[in-house]
N, C-alpha and C positions, 0 to 999 in steps of 0.2 A: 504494500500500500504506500503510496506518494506521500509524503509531510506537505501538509498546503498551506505550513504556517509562515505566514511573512513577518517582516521586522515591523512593528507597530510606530508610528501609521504609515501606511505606503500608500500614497495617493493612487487611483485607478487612472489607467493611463488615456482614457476616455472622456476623466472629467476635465481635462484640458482643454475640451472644446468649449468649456464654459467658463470656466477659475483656473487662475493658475495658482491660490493657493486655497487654501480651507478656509480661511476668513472672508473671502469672494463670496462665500454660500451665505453670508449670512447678510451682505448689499441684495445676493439674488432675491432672498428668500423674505424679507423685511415688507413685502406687502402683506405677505399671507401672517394675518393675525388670526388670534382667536376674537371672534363677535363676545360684547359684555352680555352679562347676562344669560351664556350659554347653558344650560344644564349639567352638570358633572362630567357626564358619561358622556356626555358628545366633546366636552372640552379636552378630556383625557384621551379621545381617538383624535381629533387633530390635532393635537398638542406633539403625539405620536406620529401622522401623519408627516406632517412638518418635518419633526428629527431626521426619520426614515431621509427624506430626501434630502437634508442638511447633510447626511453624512454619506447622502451618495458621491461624494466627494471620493470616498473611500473606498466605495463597492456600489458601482453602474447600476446595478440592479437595482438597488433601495429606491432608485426615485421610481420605479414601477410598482413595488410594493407600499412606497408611499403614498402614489395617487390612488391603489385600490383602498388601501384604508382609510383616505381621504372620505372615500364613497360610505363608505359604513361609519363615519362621522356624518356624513351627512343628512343618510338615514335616522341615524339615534338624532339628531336636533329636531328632525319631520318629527318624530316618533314622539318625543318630548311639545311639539307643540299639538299635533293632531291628536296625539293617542294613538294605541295598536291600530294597525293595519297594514295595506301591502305599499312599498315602496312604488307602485305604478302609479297609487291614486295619492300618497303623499307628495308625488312631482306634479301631478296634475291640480292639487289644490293649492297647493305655494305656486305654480303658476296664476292659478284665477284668483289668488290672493296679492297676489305682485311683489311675490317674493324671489319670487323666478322669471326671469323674463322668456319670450316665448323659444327664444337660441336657444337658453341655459335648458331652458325644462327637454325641450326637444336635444340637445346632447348630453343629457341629463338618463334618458328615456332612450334612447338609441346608441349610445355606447357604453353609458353608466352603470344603467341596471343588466346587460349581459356580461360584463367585468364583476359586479357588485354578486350577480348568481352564481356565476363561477367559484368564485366563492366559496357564498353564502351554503352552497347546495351541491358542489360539484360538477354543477352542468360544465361542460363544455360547447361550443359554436356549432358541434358536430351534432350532439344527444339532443338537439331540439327538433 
């Protein structure tokens, strides 16, 4: 078996396309707040979400897995304001609440929630 351990931190040689050093991530990254008033559970999934891709700096990957946990932060805030139900009808009511605009809810809704199920469920693009 191969040792895959590197000398900490070794930057990913990919993230050059964006930062040249790790403190770059965090001018990138300085919009994406958390909203006040968030509910626990949704603040502690993008709080996460965030990091995830702060430190794809380090490992390419994480900002993918940062965007999908992005999605299930974004769920539990629906969830927190609607109450239980299904992530179709919480995009479609924060759109007709104008929380979502009709772009957002609609890539929201057509690439969101089949990343977010993936997930969530295992589906994959093929099992549907």
């Amino acid at each position: 078996m191969t040792d895959i351990r590197l000398p900490w931190p070794t930057p990913d040689s990919r993230a050059q396309l964006w930062a040249s050093q790790f403190e770059d991530m965090h001018e990138i990254l300085k919009d994406l707040t958390v909203p006040e008033g968030l509910q626990q559970e949704a603040e502690s999934v993008l709080t996460t979400a965030i990091e995830l891709i702060r430190f794809s700096f380090y490992r390419h990957e994480f900002s993918a897995v940062g965007a999908a946990v992005s999605l299930i932060a974004i769920e539990a805030a629906l969830r927190d304001r609607y109450g239980r139900g299904r992530l179709v009808d919480y995009i479609q009511r924060a759109r007709d609440d104008g929380l979502l605009t009709a772009e957002e809810a609609d890539l929201l809704d057509t690439a969101g929630r089949p990343i977010r199920n993936q997930f969530a469920h295992g589906e994959s693009p093929t099992s549907r």
